[in-house]
Each structure stands twice: as C-alpha cells, then as structure tokens.
Short mmCIF file of the C-alpha atoms (twelve columns), coordinates in Angstrom:
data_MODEL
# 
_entry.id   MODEL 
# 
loop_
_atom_site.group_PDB 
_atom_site.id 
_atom_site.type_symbol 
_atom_site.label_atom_id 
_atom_site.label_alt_id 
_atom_site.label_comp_id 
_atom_site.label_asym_id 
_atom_site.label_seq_id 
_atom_site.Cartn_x 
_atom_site.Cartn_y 
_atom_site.Cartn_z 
_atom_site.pdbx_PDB_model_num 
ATOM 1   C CA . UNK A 1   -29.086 9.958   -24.544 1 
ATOM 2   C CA . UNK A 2   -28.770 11.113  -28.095 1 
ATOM 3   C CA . UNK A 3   -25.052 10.562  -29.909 1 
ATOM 4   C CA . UNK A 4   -23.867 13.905  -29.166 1 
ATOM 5   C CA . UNK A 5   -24.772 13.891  -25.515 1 
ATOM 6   C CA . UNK A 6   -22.930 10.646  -25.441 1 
ATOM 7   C CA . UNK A 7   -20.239 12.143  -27.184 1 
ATOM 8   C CA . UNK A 8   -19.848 14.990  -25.024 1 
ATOM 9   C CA . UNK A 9   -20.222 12.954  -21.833 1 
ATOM 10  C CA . UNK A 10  -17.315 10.905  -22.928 1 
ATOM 11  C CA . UNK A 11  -14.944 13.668  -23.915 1 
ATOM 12  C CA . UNK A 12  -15.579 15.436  -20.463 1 
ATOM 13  C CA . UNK A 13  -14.869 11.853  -18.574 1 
ATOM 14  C CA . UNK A 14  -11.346 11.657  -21.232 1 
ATOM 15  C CA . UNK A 15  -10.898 15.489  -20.190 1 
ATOM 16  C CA . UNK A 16  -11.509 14.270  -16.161 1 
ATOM 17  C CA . UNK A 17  -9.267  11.363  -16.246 1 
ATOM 18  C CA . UNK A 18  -6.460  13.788  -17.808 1 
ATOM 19  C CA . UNK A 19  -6.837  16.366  -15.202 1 
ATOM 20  C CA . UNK A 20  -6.358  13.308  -12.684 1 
ATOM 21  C CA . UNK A 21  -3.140  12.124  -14.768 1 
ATOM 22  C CA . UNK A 22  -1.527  15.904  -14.078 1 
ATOM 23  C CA . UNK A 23  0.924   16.128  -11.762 1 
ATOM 24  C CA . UNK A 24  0.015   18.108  -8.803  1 
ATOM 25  C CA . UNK A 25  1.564   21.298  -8.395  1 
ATOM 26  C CA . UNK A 26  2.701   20.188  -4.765  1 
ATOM 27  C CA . UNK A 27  3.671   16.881  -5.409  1 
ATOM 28  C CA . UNK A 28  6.978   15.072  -5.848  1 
ATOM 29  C CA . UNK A 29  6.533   11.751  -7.524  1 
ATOM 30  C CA . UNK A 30  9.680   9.095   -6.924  1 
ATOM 31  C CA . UNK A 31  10.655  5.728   -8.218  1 
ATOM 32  C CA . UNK A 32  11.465  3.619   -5.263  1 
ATOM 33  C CA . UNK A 33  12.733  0.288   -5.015  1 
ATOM 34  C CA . UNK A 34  10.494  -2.288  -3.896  1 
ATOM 35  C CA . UNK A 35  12.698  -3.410  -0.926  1 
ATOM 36  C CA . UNK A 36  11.406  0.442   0.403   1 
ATOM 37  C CA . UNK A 37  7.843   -0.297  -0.067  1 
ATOM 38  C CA . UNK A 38  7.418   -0.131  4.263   1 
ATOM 39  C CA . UNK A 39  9.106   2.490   4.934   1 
ATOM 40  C CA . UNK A 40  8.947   5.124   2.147   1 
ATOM 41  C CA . UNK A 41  5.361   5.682   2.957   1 
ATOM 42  C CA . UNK A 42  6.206   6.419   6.768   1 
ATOM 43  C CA . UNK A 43  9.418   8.907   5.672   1 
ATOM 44  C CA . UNK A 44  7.095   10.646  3.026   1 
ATOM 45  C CA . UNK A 45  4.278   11.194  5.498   1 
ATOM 46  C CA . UNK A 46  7.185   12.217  8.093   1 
ATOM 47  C CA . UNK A 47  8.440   14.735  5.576   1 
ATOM 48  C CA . UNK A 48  5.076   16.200  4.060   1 
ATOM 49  C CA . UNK A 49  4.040   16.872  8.399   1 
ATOM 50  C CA . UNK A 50  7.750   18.545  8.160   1 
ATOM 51  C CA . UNK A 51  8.375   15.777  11.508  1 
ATOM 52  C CA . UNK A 52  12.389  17.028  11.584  1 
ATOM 53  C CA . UNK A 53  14.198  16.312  15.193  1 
ATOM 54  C CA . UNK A 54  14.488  19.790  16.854  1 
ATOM 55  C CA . UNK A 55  17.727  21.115  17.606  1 
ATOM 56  C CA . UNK A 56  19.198  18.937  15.225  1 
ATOM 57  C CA . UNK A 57  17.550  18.794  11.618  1 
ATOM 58  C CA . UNK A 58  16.612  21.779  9.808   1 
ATOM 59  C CA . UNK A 59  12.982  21.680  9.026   1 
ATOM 60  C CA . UNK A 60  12.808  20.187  5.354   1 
ATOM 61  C CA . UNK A 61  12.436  23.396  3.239   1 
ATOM 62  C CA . UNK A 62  9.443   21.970  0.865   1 
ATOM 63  C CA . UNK A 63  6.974   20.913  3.655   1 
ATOM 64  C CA . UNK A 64  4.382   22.519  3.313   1 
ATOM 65  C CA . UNK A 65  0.709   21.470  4.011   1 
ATOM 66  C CA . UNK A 66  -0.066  20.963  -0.385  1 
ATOM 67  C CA . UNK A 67  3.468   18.982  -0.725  1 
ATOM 68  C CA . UNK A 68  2.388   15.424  -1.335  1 
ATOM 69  C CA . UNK A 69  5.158   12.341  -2.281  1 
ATOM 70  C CA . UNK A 70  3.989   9.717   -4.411  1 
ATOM 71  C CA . UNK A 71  6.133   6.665   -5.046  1 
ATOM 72  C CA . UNK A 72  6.468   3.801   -8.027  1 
ATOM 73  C CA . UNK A 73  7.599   0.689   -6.549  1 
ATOM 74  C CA . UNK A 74  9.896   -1.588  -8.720  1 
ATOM 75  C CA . UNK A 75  12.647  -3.483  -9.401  1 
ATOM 76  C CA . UNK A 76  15.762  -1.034  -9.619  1 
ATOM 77  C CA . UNK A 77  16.721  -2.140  -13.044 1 
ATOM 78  C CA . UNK A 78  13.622  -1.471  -14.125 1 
ATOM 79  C CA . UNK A 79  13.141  1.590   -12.663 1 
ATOM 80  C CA . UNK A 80  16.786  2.518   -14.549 1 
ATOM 81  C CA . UNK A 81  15.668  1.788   -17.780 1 
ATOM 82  C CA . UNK A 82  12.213  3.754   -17.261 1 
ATOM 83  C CA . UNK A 83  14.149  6.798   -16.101 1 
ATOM 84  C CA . UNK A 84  16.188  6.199   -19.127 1 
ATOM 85  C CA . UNK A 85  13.063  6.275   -21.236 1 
ATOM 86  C CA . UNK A 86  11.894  9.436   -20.190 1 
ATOM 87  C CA . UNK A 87  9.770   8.950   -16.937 1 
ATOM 88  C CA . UNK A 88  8.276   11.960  -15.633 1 
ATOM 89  C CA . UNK A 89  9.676   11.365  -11.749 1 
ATOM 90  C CA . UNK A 90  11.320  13.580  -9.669  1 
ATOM 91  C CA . UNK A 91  13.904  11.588  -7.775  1 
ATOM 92  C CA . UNK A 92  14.734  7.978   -7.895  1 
ATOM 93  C CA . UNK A 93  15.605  6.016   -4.679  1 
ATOM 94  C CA . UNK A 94  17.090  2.826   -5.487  1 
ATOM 95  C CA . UNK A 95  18.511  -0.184  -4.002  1 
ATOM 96  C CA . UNK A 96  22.543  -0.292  -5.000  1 
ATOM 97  C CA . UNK A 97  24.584  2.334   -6.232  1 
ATOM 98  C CA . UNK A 98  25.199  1.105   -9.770  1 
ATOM 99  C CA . UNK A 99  21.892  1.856   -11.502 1 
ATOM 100 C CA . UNK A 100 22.197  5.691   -9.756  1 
ATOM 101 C CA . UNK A 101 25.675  5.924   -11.265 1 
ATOM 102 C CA . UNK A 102 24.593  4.795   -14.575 1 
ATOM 103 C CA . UNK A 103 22.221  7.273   -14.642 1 
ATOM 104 C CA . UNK A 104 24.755  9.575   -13.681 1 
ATOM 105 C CA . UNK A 105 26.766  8.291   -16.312 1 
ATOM 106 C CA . UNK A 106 24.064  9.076   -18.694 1 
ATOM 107 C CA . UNK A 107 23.482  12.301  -17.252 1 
ATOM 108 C CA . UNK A 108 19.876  11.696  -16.637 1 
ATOM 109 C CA . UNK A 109 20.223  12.273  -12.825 1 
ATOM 110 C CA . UNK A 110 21.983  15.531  -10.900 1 
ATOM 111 C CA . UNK A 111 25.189  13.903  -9.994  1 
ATOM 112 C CA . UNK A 112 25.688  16.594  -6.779  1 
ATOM 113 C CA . UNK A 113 22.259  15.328  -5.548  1 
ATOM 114 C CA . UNK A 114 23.481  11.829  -5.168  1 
ATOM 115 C CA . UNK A 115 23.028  10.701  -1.200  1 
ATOM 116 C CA . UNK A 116 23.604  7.385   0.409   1 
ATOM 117 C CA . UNK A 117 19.948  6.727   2.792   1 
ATOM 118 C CA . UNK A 118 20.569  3.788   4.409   1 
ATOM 119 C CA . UNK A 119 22.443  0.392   4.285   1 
ATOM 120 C CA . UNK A 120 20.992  -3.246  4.135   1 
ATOM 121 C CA . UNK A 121 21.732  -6.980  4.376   1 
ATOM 122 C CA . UNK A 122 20.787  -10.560 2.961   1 
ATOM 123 C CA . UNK A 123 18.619  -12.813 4.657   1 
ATOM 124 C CA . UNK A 124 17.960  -16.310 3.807   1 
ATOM 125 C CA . UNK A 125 14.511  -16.972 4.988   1 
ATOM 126 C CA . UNK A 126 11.570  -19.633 4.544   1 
ATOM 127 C CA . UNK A 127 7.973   -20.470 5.224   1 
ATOM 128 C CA . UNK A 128 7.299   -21.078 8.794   1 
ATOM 129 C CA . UNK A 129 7.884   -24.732 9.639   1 
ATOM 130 C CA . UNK A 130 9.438   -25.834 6.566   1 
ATOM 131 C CA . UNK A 131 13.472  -27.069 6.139   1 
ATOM 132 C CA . UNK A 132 15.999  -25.108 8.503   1 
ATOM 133 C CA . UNK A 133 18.499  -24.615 6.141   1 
ATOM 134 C CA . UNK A 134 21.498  -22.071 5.770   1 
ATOM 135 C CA . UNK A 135 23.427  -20.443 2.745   1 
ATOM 136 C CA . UNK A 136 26.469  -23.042 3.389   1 
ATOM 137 C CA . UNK A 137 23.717  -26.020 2.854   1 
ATOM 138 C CA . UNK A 138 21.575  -24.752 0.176   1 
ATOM 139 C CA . UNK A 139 22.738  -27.044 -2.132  1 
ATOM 140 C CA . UNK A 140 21.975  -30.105 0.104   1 
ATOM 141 C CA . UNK A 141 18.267  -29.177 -0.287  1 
ATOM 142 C CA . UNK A 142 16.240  -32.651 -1.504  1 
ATOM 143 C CA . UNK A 143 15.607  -32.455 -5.165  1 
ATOM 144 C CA . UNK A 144 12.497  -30.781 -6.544  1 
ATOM 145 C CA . UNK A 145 13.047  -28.109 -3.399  1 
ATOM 146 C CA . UNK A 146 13.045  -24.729 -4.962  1 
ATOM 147 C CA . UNK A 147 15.105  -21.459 -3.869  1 
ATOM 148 C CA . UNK A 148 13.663  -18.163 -4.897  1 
ATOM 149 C CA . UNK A 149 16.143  -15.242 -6.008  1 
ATOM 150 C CA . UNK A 150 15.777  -11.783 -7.307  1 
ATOM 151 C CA . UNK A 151 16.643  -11.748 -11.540 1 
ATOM 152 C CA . UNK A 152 20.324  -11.145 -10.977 1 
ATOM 153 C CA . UNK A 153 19.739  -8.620  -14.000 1 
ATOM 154 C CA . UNK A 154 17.153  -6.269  -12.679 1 
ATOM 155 C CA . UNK A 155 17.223  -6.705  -8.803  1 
ATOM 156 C CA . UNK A 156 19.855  -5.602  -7.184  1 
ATOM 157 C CA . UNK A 157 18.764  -8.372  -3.922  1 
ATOM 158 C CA . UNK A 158 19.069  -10.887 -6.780  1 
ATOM 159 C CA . UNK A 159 22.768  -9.604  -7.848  1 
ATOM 160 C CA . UNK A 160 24.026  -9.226  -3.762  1 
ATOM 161 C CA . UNK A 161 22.840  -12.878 -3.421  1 
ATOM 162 C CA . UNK A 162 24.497  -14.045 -6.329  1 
ATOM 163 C CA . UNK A 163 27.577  -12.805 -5.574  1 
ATOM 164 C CA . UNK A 164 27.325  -14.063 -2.189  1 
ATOM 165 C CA . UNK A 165 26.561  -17.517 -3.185  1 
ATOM 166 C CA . UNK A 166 29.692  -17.419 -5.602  1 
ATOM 167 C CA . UNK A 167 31.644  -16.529 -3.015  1 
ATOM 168 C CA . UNK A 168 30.202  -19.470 -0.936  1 
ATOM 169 C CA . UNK A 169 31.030  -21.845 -4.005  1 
ATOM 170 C CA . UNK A 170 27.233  -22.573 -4.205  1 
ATOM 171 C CA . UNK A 171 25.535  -20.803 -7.246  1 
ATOM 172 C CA . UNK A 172 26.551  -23.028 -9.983  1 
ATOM 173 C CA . UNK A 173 25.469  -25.629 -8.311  1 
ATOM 174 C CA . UNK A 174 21.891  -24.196 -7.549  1 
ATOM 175 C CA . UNK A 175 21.120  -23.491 -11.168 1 
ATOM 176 C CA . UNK A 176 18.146  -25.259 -12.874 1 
ATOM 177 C CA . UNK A 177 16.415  -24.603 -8.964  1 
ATOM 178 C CA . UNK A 178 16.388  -21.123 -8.702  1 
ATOM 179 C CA . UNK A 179 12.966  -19.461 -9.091  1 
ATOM 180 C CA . UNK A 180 13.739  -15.531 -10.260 1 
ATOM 181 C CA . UNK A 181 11.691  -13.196 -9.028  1 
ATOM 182 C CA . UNK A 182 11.000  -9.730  -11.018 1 
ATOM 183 C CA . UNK A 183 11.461  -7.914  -7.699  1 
ATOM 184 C CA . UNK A 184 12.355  -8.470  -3.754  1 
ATOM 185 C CA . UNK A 185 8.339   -8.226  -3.091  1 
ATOM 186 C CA . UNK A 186 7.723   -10.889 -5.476  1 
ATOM 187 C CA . UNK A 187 10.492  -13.131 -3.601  1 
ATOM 188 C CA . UNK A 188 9.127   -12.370 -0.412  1 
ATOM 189 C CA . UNK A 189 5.743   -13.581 -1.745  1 
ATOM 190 C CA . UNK A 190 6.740   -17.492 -3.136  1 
ATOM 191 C CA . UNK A 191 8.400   -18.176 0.542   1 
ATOM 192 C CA . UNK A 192 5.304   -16.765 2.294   1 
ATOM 193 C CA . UNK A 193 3.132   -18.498 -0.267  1 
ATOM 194 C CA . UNK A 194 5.245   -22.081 0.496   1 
ATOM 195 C CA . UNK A 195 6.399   -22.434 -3.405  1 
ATOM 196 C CA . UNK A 196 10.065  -22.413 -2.599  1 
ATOM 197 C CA . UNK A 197 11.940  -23.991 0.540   1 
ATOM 198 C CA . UNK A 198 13.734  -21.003 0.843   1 
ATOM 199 C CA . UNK A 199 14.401  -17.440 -0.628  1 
ATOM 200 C CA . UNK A 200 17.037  -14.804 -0.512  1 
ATOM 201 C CA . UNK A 201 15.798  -11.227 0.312   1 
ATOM 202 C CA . UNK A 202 17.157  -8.076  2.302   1 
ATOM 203 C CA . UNK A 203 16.451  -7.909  5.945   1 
ATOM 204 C CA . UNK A 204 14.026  -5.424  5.986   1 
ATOM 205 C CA . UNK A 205 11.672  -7.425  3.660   1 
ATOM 206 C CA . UNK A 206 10.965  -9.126  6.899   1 
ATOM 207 C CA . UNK A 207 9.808   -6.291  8.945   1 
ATOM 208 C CA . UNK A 208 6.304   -6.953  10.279  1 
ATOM 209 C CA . UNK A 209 6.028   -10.261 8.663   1 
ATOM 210 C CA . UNK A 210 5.364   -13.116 10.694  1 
ATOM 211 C CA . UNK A 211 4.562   -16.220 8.455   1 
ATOM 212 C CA . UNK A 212 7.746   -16.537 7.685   1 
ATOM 213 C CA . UNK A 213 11.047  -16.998 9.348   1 
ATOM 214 C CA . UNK A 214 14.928  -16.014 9.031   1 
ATOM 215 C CA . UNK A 215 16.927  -19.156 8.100   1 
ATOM 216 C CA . UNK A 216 20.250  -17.512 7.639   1 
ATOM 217 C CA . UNK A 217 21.897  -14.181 7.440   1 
ATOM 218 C CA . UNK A 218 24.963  -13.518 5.348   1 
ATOM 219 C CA . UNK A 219 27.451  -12.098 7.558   1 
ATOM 220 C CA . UNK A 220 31.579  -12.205 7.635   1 
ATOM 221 C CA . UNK A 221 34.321  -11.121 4.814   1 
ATOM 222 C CA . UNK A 222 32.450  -10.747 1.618   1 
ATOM 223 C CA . UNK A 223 29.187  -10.504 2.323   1 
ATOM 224 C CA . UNK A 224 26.852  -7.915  0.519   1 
ATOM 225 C CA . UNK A 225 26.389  -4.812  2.117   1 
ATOM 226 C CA . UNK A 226 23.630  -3.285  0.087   1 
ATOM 227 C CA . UNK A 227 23.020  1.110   -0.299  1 
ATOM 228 C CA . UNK A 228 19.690  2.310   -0.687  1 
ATOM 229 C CA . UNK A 229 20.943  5.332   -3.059  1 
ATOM 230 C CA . UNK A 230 19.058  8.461   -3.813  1 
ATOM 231 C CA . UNK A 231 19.746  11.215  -6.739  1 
ATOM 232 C CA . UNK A 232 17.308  13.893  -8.550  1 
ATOM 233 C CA . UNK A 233 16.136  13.244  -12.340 1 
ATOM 234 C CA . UNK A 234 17.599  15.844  -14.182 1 
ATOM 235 C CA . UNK A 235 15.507  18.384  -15.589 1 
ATOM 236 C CA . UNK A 236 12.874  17.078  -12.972 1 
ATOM 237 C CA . UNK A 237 9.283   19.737  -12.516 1 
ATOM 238 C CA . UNK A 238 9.655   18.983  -8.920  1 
ATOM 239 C CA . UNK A 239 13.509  18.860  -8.117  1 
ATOM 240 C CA . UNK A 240 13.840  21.479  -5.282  1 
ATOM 241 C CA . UNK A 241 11.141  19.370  -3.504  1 
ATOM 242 C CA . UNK A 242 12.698  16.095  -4.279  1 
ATOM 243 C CA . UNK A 243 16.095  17.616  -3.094  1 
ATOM 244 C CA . UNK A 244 14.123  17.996  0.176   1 
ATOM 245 C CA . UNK A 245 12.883  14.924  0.426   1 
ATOM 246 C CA . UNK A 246 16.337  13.072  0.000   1 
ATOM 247 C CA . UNK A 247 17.624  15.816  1.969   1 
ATOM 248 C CA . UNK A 248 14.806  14.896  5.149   1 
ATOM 249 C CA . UNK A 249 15.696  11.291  4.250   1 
ATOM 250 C CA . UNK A 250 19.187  11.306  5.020   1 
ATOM 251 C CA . UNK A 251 18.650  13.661  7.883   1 
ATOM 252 C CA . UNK A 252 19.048  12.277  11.598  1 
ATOM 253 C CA . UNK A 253 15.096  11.956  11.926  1 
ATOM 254 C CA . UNK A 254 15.000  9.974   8.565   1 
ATOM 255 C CA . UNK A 255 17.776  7.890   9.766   1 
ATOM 256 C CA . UNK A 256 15.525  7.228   12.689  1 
ATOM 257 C CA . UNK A 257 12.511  6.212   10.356  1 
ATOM 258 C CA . UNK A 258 15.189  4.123   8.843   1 
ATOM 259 C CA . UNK A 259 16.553  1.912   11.706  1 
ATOM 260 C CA . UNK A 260 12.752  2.016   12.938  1 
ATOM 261 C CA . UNK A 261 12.695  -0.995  9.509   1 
ATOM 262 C CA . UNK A 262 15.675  -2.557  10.077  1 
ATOM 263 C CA . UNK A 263 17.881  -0.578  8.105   1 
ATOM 264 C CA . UNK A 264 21.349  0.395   8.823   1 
ATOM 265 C CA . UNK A 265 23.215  3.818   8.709   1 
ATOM 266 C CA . UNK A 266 24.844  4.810   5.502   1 
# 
C-alpha cells in the first residue's frame, strides 16, 4: 500500500471510530453509581421494552424501539466531579443525596428533576469461612487482619460506614487497617478475593454473590440509611428521555425491579 492509501485508510478508520464515539440519536447515556451496577442494566432493558405495570404506571413516554440507555459506573464522587467537568451524560443516578445536591447547588443538574429511587443499607461481610466477626468487634480483629472500606471522600458506602463506625466508637481505632477502596465494586472484590477479613459494603452488593457471606448488618438508632438519588444534567441532548427513565425508575414497576436486588422503597 503506497503512503497515501495508507493515509487515507487511516483517516477513514479515525473518521469510523468518531462516528462510533457519537451519541446515538435514541440513546440516553447516565452516570450510575457502582453499587447499581446489577440492577441498572435490568431497569434500562425494562424501560427501553416500555415493561410498565398496567393499570398502574403510565407507559414511560420515551420507549420506543431506537431508545437505548447506556450507563458509566463509578464512584459517586467521582462521577460529581466529572459532571462538574463537563461530561456529556444525560442523567446521573447516584448513591446519597449530597453529591445530587451539590450539583444542584452548582446548577449543573435540573433541580425539579431530582427523585429519590430506592433506599439501601450497610453490610459487614467476609470471605466464606474466614473470622465471624461483627461491627461491635471489628477492632478485636488479630493484628495484620485487614478491613476494606469505600474512600470516605469519593464513596458514599465508604462515608455511611464511617459514620457508622464513629457512632460505634470504633473508627479511630481501625485506622492504619483500613484498606480504601475507589468504589463499592472494588470493596466487594478484596473480601471475595480473601485480602481483607472483612469489608463494609451496601446490601445489595451481595445480590447473587455466593463466595462470600454477611457478617453483620448495621441496624438500630443511627445507622445509615443510604438514597440512591436521581436528577437530569442540565442542558443535557437527551433530557426528556432521561426524565423518562428516572420517571420509569421510580415508578411502581421500577420499584419492583428494585426490591427484586435488595433494595428498599424510597
């Protein structure tokens, strides 16, 4: 191949791989939290099929056959900041309520499209057939064991869990053990991988899992009681169908969907 074929075969494989980059025209792209990494893809296949409960949901005005929801999965901080930045996404979906009201704050989200999914709780869990252990005896682990935690500044599991173990009276005494993890998934992964004794995640990270097992949960006055919170970028190319989709979300047949992982009402 002479240089110019070359030249011309690369600019139509640049030209390719921008077409491929393009949104498309039916598509609402969101940036989920990782804890949501089951069950978005079951809600956004619900939604794009238009699977409302007759008689009691309206059908979710932006279903059509082309309407196709794509999801980034991250840490909610993260996903914050990137939003922040200038993201081209539709709607975020994130794991507590103060990252969506920052953005509100910052006006980069539609403040009347905020909508409260779905609730969730802590679990302390661990690799199957290591330590039982609870939250009140963390701190009596042998040392060298390990606890894995979301980053506290990112991860809004990591945050609920320290705040729980404050108000247990255990978290300063955990420090120099605590492995931080950049988000829930990555948490999940050192228990199931055996690196830790034990790690802190929401319930629903469990869902389907089987090598490992729930140690704990935090229940009683003061424990976490996380929102899986959903608002429209502002200015978004998709919004009406991104308003659907939170819409079909928080509907009684996304609800469904919902408990179907383990989550609880809103």
């Amino acid at each position: 191949m002479d240089r110019r074929r070359f030249a011309q075969a690369v600019a139509a494989l640049a030209l390719a791989g921008c077409e491929r980059d393009k949104p498309h025209p039916g598509e609402v792209t969101l940036a989920a939290a990782a804890s949501l990494r089951f069950v978005l893809p079951v809600l956004s296949r619900a939604f794009e099929a238009g699977n409302a409960v007759p008689g009691v949901d309206p059908p979710p005005p932006m279903a059509r056959p082309t309407t196709r929801v794509v999801a980034t999965y991250g840490a909610s901080g993260d996903l914050k900041k990137q939003v922040e930045g200038g993201a081209p996404v539709d709607a975020v979906i994130l794991a507590a309520a103060r990252p969506v009201d920052d953005l509100i704050a910052g006006r980069h989200v539609e403040a009347a499209s905020r909508v409260v999914l779905a609730t969730n709780g802590l679990v302390l869990i661990g690799p199957r057939g290591g330590k039982p252990v609870t939250f009140a005896t963390l701190d009596a682990l042998p040392p060298g064991e390990r606890i894995a935690v979301g980053d506290p500044g990112a991860v809004p599991a990591g945050d609920y869990a320290r705040t729980w173990l404050r108000s247990l009276g255990k978290w300063d005494a955990l420090q120099g053990r605590l492995v931080l993890g950049g988000d829930v998934a990555a948490v999940l992964a050192y228990a199931r991988r055996g690196e830790v004794a034990a790690a802190i995640v929401y319930r629903t990270d469990t869902h389907g899992i089987d090598d490992v097992v729930v140690l704990d949960e935090a229940r009683g006055p003061g424990a976490p009681r996380a929102e899986v919170v959903g608002a429209v970028v502002r200015g978004a190319r998709a919004a009406a169908g991104a308003g659907a989709f939170l819409a079909f979300a928080g509907s009684v047949g996304g609800r469904r969907i919902f408990g179907d992982f383990g989550f609880g009402p809103p």
